[in-house]
C-alpha positions as CSV (number, residue, x, y, z in Angstrom):
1,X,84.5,95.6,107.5
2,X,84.9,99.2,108.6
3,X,87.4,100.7,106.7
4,X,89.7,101.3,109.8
5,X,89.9,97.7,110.6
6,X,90.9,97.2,106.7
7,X,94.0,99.6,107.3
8,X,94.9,98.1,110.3
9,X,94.5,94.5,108.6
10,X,96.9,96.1,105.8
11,X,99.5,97.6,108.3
12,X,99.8,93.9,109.6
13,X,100.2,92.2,106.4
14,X,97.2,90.5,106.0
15,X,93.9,91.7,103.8
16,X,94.1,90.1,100.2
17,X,90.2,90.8,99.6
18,X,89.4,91.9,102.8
19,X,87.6,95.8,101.7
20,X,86.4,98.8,103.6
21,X,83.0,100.3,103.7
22,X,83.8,102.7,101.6
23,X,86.3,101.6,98.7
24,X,89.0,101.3,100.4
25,X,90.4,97.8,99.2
26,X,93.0,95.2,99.1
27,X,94.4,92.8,96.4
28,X,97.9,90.7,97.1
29,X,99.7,90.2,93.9
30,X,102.2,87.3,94.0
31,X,102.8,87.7,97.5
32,X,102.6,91.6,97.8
33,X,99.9,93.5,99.5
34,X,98.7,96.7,97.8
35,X,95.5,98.6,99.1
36,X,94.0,101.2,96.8
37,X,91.1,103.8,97.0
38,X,88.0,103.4,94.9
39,X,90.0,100.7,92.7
40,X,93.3,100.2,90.7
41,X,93.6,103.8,89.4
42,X,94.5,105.3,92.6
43,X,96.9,102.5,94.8
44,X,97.3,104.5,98.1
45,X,100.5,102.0,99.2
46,X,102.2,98.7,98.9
47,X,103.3,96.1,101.6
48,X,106.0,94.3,101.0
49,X,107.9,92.0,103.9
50,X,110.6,94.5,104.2
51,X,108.7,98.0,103.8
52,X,106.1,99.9,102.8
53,X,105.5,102.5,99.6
54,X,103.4,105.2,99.7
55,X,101.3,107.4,97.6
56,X,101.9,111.3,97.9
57,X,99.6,112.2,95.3
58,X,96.2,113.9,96.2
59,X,93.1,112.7,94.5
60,X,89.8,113.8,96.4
61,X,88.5,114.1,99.8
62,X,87.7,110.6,100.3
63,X,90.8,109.2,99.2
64,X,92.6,111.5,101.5
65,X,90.8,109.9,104.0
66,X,91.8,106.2,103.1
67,X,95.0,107.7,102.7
68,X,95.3,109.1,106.4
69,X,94.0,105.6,108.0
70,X,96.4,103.9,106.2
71,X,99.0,106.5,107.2
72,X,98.3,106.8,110.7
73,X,99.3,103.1,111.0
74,X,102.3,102.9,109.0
75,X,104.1,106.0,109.4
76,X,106.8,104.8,111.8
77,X,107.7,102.7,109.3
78,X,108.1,104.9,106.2
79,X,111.1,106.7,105.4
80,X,111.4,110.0,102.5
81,X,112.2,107.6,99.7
82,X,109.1,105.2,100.7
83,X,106.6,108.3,99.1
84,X,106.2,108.0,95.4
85,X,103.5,109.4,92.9
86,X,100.4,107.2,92.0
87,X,102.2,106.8,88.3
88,X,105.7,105.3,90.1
89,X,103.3,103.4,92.6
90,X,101.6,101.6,89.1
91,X,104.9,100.6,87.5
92,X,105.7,98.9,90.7
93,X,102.6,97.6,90.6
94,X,103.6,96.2,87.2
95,X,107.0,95.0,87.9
96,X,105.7,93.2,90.9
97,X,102.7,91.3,88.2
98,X,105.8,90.7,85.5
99,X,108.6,90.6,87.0
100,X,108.1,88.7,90.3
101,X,109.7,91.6,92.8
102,X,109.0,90.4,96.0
103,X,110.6,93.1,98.3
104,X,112.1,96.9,98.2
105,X,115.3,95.7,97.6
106,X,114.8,94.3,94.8
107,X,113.1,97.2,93.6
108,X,116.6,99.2,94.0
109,X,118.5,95.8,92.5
110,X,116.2,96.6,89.2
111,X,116.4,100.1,89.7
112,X,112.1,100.6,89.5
């Protein structure tokens, strides 16, 4: 799948496997979408059903690349708190594997 088509497929919630042509690639994690560049050190954003997170980190040319498809369909949807750094981006990543968050909101109710 050409990597636009996997941005687009994350944008509309869907993608769990579903990987670019060029390392751009998706993983849901109990429930949650999260789509990440060249693999789990660098997650470029997170879907959840009421919002998206995004990564305002820089990492290399390519990834800035994944980054701006991904962007280019979400960014109506993002507001200044939605961008967080690739190390905030992990421990959500982490309290959505441990402690079942399922949403944004609950990331505030836990304060993450």
């Amino acid at each position: 799948m050409k990597n636009e088509q996997t941005a687009k497929a994350f944008s509309a919630g869907y993608g769990d496997g579903i990987n670019g042509t060029k390392n751009l690639i998706t993983e849901e994690i109990n429930g949650v979408l999260v789509i990440y560049s060249y693999g789990s050190h660098f997650p470029i954003s997170i879907k959840f059903d009421d919002g998206f997170l995004f990564n305002k980190d820089g990492y290399s040319q390519s990834t800035t690349q994944h980054k701006n498809l991904i962007l280019a369909n979400i960014k109506d949807q993002l507001s200044d708190g939605d961008f967080m750094t690739t190390q905030e981006l992990k421990q959500v990543i982490d309290a959505i594997k441990y402690n079942s968050v399922r949403s944004k909101a609950e990331l505030v109710e836990q304060k993450i």
